[in-house]
C-alpha positions in Angstrom: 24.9 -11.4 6.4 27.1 -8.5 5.2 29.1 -6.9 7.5 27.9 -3.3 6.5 24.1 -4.5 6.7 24.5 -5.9 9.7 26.1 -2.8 11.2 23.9 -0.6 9.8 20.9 -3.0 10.9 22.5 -3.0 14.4 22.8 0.9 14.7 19.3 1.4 13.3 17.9 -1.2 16.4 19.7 0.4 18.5 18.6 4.5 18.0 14.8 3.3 17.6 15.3 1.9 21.3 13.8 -1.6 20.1 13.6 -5.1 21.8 15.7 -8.3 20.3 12.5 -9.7 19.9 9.6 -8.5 17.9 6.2 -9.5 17.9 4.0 -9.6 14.9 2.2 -6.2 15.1 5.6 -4.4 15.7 7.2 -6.6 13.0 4.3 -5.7 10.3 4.5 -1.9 11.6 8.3 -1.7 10.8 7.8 -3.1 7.4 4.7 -1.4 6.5 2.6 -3.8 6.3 -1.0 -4.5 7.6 -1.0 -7.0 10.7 -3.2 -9.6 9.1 -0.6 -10.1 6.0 2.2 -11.3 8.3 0.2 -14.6 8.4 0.5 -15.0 4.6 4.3 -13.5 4.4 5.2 -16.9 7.0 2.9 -19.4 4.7 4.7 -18.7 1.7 8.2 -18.8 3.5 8.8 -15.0 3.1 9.1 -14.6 6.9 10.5 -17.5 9.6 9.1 -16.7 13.4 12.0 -17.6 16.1 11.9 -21.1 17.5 9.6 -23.7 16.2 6.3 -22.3 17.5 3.2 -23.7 17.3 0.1 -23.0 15.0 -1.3 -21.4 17.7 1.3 -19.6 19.5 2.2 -16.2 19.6 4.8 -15.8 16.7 8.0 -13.5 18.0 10.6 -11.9 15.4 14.5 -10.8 15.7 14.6 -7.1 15.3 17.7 -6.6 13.5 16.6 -9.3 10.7 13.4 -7.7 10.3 15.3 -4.3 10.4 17.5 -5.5 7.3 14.7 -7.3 5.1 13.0 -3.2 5.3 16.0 -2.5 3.9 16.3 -4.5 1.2 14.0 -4.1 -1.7 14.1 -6.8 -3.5 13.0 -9.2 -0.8 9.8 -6.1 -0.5 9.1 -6.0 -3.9 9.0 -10.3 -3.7 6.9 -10.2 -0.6 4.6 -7.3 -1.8 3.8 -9.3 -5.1 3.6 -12.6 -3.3 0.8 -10.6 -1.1 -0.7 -9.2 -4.4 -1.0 -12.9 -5.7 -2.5 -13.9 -2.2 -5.6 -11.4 -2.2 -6.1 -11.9 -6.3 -6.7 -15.4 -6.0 -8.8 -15.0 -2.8 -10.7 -12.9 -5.2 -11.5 -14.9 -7.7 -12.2 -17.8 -5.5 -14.6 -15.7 -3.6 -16.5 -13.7 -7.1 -16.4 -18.1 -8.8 -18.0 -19.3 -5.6 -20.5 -16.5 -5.4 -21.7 -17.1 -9.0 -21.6 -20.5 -9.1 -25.3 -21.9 -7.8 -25.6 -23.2 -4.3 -28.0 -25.8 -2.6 -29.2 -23.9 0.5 -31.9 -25.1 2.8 -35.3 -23.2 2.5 -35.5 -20.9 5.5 -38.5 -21.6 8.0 -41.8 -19.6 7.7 -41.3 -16.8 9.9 -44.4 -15.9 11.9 -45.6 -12.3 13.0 -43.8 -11.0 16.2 -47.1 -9.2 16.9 -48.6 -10.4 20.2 -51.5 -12.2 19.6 -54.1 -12.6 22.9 -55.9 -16.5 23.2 -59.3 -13.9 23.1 -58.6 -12.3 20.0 -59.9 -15.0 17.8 -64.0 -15.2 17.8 -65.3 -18.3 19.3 -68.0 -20.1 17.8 -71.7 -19.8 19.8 -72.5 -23.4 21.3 -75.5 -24.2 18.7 -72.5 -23.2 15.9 -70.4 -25.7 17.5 -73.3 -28.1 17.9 -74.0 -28.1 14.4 -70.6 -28.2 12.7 -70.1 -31.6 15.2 -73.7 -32.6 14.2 -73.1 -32.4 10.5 -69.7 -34.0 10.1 -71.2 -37.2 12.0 -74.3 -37.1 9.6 -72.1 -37.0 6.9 -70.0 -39.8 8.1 -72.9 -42.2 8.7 -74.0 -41.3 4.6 -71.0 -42.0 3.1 -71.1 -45.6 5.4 -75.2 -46.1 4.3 -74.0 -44.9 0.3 -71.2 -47.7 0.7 -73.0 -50.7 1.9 
């Protein structure tokens, strides 16, 4: 690192009063941007956590590197268009699978939410019941009588 960055980096660390270590919502707030880009400024190699975390722990920054890469443009126009290329081809991915046809299941009948009591349908008289049972068996002994 140059010497005049890093001094400059160093003073600027020190008069906003901030930690060696920066996690990701302070590191995206000092270099404008939004919290849930930082992910895609460390999967394209724009950005290197500290350590060797893992996939699934907290990701922690140096300060005065962070400080320096706001200062340098180039490396904020690169990360900005790498960003730009990120969201494009999310994008398109999203409108192409969005037009292309799906398979999806047929959703189940709904029924009525309307609260139905056991009484509400009418019930048949006993002779109606009688005779709807007397004529399906009479109907079941022609159609054995027509057969034979």
């Amino acid at each position: 690192m140059n010497e005049v960055v890093l001094q400059t980096a160093m003073a600027t660390w020190a008069a906003r009063n901030l930690p060696a270590r920066l996690d990701v919502a302070e590191t995206a707030k000092l270099l404008g941007f939004a919290v849930h880009d930082m992910q895609v400024l460390m999967a394209v190699g724009k950005l290197t956590p500290l350590g060797d975390p893992a996939p699934n722990a907290p990701k922690w920054f140096s300060a005065v590197e962070i400080i320096r890469l706001a200062g340098d443009q180039d490396w904020l126009h690169k990360a900005t268009k790498e960003l730009s290329k990120f969201w494009h081809s999310k994008r398109v991915r999203r409108q192409s699978s969005a037009a292309s046809p799906r398979i999806t299941r047929r959703q189940p009948t709904r029924f009525p939410t309307e609260k139905v009591s056991p009484d509400s349908s009418p019930k048949p008289s006993p002779h109606e019941q009688y005779q709807s049972n007397d004529g399906a068996m009479k109907g079941g002994s022609r159609a054995v009588v027509n057969s034979a």
